[in-house]
C-alpha positions, 0 to 999 in steps of 0.5 A: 730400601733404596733398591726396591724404591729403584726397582719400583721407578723402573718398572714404572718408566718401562726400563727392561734392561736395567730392571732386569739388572737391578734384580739379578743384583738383588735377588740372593739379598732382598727376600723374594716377598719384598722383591714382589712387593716392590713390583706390586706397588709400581703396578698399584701406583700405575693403576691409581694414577690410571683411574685418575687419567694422569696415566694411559694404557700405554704406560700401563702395557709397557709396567706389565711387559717389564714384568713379564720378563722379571717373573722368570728370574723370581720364579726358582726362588718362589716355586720350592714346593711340589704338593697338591693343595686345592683347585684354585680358579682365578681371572680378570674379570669380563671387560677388564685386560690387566694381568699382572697383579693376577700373574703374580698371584698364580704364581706366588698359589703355585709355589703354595703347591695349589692348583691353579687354573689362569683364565687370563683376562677378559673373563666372563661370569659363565667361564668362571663357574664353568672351569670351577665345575669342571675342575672340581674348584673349590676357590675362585679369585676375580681380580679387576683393576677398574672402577666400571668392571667392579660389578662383576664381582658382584655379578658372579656372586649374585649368579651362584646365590641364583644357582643355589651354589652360593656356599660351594665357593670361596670367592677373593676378590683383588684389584686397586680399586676394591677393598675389605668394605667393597667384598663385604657389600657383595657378599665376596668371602674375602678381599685380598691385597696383594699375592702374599696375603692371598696365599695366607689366607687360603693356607689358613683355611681348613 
């Protein structure tokens, strides 16, 4: 669909304006998903042309601020719910300061009608599991979009197995460089491509 494609280029040149624009266009027209989609895309293809160093941090800083000023015009059409569901603890993990696949995810879980509690990014092993003891969380979503932070996905888990709290944890991971086979290797109980299907896969559980 030619609006999203555009919308998507536009997030990628770090266009606020005309971003804002295109969605204001759009939004009583294109379901919210496809919208957030689109925006997940452009953020995924920034982060692969990242790791490969075709882009840098700046360009990357300037995709996130465009869409931290859309989220506030999805948000009525995605937050429609109010019900409790479960506590959800979720984070860019420690070394890592991309947030904007992990914001939408927030969001899309609070339209869920979960809980969720946001450490933000740059978050260590031992804030994790505390905010999930404290909250009486059951979920913990690390996300890392960086090939060199990848192992403290790992790390965490390798924490709650020395715990002996390993099977007190659903534990997603999320992030460009990551995938099925990678939560296989360490142990993770799912891996989790985008907000959407995160949002399945908890809804899905007992």
């Amino acid at each position: 669909m030619k609006e999203l494609s555009d919308l998507a280029e536009l997030i990628k040149q770090g266009e606020v304006a005309e971003s804002i624009e295109t969605v204001k266009k759009i939004i009583d027209e294109i379901a919210v998903e496809q919208i957030i989609g689109a925006m997940t895309a452009a953020m995924r293809e920034l982060g692969e042309q990242f790791e490969k160093k075709e882009v840098f941090i700046p360009e990357l800083l300037v995709a996130s601020d465009v869409i931290t000023e859309l989220m506030p015009l999805l948000e009525p059409y995605i937050l429609k719910r109010n019900m409790q569901r479960k506590n959800v603890v979720i984070g860019t993990v420690e070394g890592d300061i991309h947030e904007i696949g992990k914001n939408i995810v927030s969001i899309v879980l609070k339209a869920e009608g979960y809980n969720v509690i946001d450490l933000g990014t740059d978050v260590g092993i031992g804030q994790f599991l505390a905010a999930a003891s404290e909250q009486g969380a059951s979920i913990i979503g690390l996300s890392t979009l960086m090939t060199t932070t990848m192992h403290v996905q790992q790390d965490l888990i390798a924490e709650l197995v020395e715990r002996g709290e390993r099977d007190g944890y659903f534990v997603i991971i999320g992030g460009a460089p990551v995938s099925s086979r990678w939560a296989d290797r360490i142990g993770a109980d799912a891996y989790c491509a985008d907000a959407f299907s995160t949002a399945a896969l908890l809804n899905s559980l007992p």
